[in-house]
N, C-alpha and C positions, 0 to 999 in steps of 0.2 A: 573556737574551732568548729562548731555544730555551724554557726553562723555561718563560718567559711562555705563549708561544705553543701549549704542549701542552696548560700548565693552561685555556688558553682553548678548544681546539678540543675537550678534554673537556666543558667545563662547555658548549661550544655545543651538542655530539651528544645530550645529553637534552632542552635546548629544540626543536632542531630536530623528533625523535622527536614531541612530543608536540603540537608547531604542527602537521604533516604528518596526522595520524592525527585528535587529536580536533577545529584548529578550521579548518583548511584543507579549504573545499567542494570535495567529490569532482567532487560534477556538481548538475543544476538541471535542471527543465523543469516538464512539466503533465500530469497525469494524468486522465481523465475517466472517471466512473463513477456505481450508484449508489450514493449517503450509506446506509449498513447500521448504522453506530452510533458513537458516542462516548461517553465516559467517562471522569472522572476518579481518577486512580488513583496510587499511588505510598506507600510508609510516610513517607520523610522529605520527598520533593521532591512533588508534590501537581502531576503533569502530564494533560495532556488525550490520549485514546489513540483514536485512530479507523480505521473500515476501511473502505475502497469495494469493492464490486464490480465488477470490468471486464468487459467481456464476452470470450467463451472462456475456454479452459481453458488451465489451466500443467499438464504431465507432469511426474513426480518422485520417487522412492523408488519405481518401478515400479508407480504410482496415476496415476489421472488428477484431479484436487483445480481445484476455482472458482480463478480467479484475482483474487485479491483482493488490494489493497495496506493494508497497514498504517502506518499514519503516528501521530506526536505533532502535534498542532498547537501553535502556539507561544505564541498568549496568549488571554486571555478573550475579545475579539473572533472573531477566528477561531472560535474552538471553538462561542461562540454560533451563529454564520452557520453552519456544520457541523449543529451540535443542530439548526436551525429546518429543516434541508433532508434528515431523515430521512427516506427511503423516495425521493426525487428525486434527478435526475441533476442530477451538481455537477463543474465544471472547478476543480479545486485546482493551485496551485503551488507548488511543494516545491524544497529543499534535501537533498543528500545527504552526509552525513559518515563517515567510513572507520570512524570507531568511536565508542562511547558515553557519553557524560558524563552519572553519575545525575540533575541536574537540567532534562536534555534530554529525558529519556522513558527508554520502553522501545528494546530494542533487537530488532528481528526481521529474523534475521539468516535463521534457517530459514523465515522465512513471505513475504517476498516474494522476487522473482525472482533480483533482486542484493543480496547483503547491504550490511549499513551502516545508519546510523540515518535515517531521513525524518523530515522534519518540514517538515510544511504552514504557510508563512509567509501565507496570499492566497490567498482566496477569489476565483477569477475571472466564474464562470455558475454560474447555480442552474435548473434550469428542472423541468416536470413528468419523471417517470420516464416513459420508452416503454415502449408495452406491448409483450409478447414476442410477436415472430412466429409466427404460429399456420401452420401446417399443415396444407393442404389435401388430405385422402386422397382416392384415386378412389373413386364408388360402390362399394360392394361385389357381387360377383355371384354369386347363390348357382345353384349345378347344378340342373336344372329334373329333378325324378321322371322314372323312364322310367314309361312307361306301363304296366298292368298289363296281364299276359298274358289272352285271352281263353282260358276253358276249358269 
């Protein structure tokens, strides 16, 4: 019976391993940004690869670098509704998982803030991009000539 019990608690510690890492969501929520691009890409597995822009910056390797989210979208719907809202602000919500399965996408571990794979399930809001706040300088005032000396 002890026998039993080892061979099982071994053969459970690498399912466990691999439920916990590659198909147990880490976390979930919404991201908003604007649509910068998508692409399908991949040698065997043929996935959808996209990136928003958020606004500010992320610090990092002693640079200061856009802060952009990288994601997989998950199937040709999505990734359509993605492609049609290039250059427009888009609310996506995403799925995060601890690590990579080739036919889940890429994995950008170095490129957004928290590592782990994204992938965009839901398309929420599409709307126009806002324009960038511009910046209002004061007039400029230039030093008025002294007057010439009389001689």
């Amino acid at each position: 019976m002890k026998k039993l019990l080892l061979v099982l608690l071994i053969l459970l510690m690498p399912v466990l391993y691999v439920y916990w890492f590659y198909f147990n969501i880490y976390s979930d929520g919404e991201r908003e940004g604007v649509m910068m691009k998508i692409s399908r890409k991949g040698n065997v597995f043929k996935t959808f690869e996209g990136e928003i822009m958020q606004p500010g910056f992320r610090t990092g390797g002693g640079s200061i670098n856009s802060n952009n989210f990288k994601f997989t979208a998950i199937d040709d719907v999505v990734s359509k509704k993605l492609s049609d809202a290039t250059g427009k602000t888009v609310k996506v919500h995403y799925v995060q998982y601890r690590k990579t399965l080739p036919w889940r996408g890429d994995n950008y571990d170095a490129d957004n803030a928290e590592p782990g794979q994204y992938i965009v399930d839901r398309v929420l809001e599409v709307s126009a991009a806002s324009a960038p706040a511009q910046t209002q300088l004061p007039p400029m005032v230039l030093p008025t000539p002294a007057p010439a000396a009389a001689q």
